[in-house]
N, C-alpha and C positions, 0 to 999 in steps of 0.2 A: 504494500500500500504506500511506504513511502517513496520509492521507485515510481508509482503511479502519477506523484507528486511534483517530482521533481522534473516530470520529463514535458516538455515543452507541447511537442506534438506527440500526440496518442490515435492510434488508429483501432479501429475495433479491434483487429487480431492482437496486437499487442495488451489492450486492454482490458481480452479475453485469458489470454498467457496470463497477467499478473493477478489478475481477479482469484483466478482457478490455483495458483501458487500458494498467493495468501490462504486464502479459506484451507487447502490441503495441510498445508504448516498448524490450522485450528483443531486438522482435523473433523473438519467437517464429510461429512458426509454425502458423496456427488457431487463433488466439489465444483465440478465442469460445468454439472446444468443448472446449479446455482447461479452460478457467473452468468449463465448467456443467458437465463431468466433477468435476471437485477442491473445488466445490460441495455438486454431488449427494452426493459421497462423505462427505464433512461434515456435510450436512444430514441424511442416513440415508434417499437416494429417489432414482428413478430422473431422469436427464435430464430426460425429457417431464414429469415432473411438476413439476419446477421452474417450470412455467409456468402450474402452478393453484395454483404457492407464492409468487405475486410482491410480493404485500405481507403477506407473513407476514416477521417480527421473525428473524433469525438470532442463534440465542445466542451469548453471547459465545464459551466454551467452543470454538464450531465455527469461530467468527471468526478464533481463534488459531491454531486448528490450520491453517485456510485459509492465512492467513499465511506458516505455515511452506513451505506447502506451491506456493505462488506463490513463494517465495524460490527453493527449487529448482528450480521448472517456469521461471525465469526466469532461469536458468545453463543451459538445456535439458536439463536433466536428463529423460528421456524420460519421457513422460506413463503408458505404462504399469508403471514400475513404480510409478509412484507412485500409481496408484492398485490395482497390483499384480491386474488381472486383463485377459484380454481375453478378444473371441466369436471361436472358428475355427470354420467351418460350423455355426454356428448352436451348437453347442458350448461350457461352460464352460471355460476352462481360466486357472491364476494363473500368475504370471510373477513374479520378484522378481532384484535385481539379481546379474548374474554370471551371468546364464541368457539366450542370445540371443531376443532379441525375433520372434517370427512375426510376417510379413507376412500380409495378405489375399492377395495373389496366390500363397502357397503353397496356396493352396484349391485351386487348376488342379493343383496333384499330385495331390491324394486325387482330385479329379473324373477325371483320367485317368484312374488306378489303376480306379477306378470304371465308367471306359467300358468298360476294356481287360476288365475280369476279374470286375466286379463281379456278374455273373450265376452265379458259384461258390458257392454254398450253403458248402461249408468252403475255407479255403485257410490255408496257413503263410506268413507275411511276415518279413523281415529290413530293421531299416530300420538305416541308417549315419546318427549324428548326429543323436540323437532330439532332443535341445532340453530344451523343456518337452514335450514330446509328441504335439503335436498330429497329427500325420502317422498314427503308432502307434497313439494312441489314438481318434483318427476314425474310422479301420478297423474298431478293434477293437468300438467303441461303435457304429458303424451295421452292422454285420456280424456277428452274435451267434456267426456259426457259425464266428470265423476266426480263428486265434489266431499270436501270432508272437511274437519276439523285438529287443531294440533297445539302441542301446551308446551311449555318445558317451566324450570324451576325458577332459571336466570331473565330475567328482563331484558338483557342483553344478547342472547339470545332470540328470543320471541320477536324483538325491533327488526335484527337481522334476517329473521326467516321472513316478514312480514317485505321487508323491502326487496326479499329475491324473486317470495313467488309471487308478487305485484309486477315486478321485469317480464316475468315470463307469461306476465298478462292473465293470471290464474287468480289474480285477489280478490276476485269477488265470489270463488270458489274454496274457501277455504278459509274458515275462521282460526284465527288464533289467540291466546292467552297465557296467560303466565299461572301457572297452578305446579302443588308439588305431589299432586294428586289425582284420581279420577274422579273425586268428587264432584267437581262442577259438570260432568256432565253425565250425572247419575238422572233418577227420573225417569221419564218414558222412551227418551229417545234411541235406537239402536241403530247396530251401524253394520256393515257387510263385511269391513278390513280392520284389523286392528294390527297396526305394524309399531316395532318400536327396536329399535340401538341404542340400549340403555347400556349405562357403564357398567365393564364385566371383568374390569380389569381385578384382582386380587389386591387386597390393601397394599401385601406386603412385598406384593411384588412393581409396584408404582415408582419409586426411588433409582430403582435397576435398569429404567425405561431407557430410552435414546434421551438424551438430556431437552433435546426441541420437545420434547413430551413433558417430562416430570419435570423440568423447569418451568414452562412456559406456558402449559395449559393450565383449564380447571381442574383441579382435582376432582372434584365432584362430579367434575362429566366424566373420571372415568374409574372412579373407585365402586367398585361393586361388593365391596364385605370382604370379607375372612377368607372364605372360597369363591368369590365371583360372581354367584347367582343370587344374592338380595335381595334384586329386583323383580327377578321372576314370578316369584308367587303372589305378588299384587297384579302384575300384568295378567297372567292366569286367569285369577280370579275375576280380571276384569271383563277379560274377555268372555269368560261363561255367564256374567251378566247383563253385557252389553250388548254382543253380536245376536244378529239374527240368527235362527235356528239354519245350522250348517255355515254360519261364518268361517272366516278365516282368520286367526291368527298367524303373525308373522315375524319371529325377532332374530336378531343378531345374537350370537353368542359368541365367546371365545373357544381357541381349541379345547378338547379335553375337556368341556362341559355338557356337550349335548344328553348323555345319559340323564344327568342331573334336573337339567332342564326339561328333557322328554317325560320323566317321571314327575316335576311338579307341573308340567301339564295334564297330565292323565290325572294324578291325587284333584286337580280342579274340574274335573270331568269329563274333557276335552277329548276327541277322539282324531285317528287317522294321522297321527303324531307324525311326522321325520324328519331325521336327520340331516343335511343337506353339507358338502363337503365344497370347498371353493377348488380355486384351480393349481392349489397350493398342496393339496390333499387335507387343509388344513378343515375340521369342522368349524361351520360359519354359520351356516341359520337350524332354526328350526320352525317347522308349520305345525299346523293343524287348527281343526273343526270344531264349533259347536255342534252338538248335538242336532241332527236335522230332524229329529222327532216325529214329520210324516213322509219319512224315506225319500224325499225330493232332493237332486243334490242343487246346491243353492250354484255352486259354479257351471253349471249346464243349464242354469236359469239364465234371460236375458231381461 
């Protein structure tokens, strides 16, 4: 970085060389596609065009700002807020700090959701611990006809999901609020989806994380108890109250819990239970059914 400084004229590739230097020396993590992300972002282009920009002059202006922003990627301060956006299925969505970071492997939920049910022309979804949105508002963005509701605990969060799936022109499709509970939407109303990526992380295993994690994020978004699954047996529960007869439930888990999980689904009365493994062989969701009580299956319903 102080090489970046001192050198009069800087061209992308050079710029790209000392980005990717520094942060390697932090020990950062992809050191490369940090750089040509906090570059691009700088330079005002996308990644891949940074490589029909390699001897073009980077102004000074961007150079600084670059700086700053390697100072922080090089505390690991996570790459996406700092560049404050990321792709979930191919989808827009921003991200800003206080708000938990989506994984790509939450993609295998919507795609679930999507095997399971995604042939419904309309349907009502409830998600628990919307985020930024992304869950919510993938449904509601590739499913024009389906509209739901979504909560999470943090305020800052909920703002942020409210202004993504409003981008993706879905806001008038999907209520949201701040609740640390299913409470508020107890009463008569039920729902077709209940999906949710609650924290599954292991208390004691949060400290040991990538430090862009156990430094930088909520805790809360991702501590799930003693063993991981916490949260399960309120969701469970909620969903054998909530959903329609033969609903679908839908969550995220960590590896190595699905047993767990599969079993406090069933102890909640839930039937048609599985496991569902990602592309990693890691296990990553699990489904299943309310009771459809006059044998109709509700996913073959339109």
């Amino acid at each position: 970085m102080r090489r970046m400084e001192s050198v009069k004229r800087v061209t992308v590739l050079e710029a790209l060389r000392l980005a990717e230097t520094y942060l390697a020396r932090r020990n950062v993590e992809g050191a490369r596609l940090s750089a040509e992300h906090l570059l691009a972002r700088r330079v005002g282009c996308s990644r891949l065009e940074l490589y029909l920009r390699f001897d073009r002059e980077v102004a000074a202006d961007a150079l600084a700002a670059m700086r700053e922003d390697l100072r922080r990627r090089g505390e690991h301060y996570p790459l996406q807020y700092l560049i404050g956006e990321i792709e979930f299925v191919s989808l827009p969505f921003r991200v800003r700090d206080g708000v938990f970071i989506p994984r790509p492997e939450t993609e295998l939920l919507v795609e679930r959701i999507e095997e399971l049910a995604g042939v419904r022309e309309q349907a009502v979804f409830l998600e628990l611990g919307v985020g930024a949105g992304v869950v919510s508002g993938s449904l509601a963005a590739r499913h024009p006809g389906w509209r739901g509701a979504a909560f999470d605990a943090a305020a800052a969060a909920v703002s942020c999901a409210r202004e993504n799936i409003r981008a993706l022109g879905a806001g008038d499709r999907v209520d949201l609020f701040v609740a640390d509970s299913f409470d508020p939407v107890g009463g008569e109303r039920r729902f077709d989806i209940l999906a949710s990526n609650p924290p599954y992380v292991r208390s004691g295993d949060i400290d040991v994380l990538a430090p862009e994690v156990s430094r930088w994020e909520t805790r809360a978004a991702l501590d799930g108890g003693r063993d991981g699954t916490r949260f399960y047996p309120a969701i469970a529960a909620a969903a054998r109250r909530l959903l329609r007869p033969g609903g679908l439930a839908a969550v995220e888990i960590g590896d190595g819990q699905g047993d767990a999980v599969a079993a406090i689904f069933a102890a909640a009365g839930l039937d048609r239970i599985a496991v569902r493994r990602d592309y990693n062989r890691l296990e990553r969701t699990v489904t299943a059914f309310a009771p459809e009580g006059d044998g109709r299956s509700w996913t073959a319903s339109s």
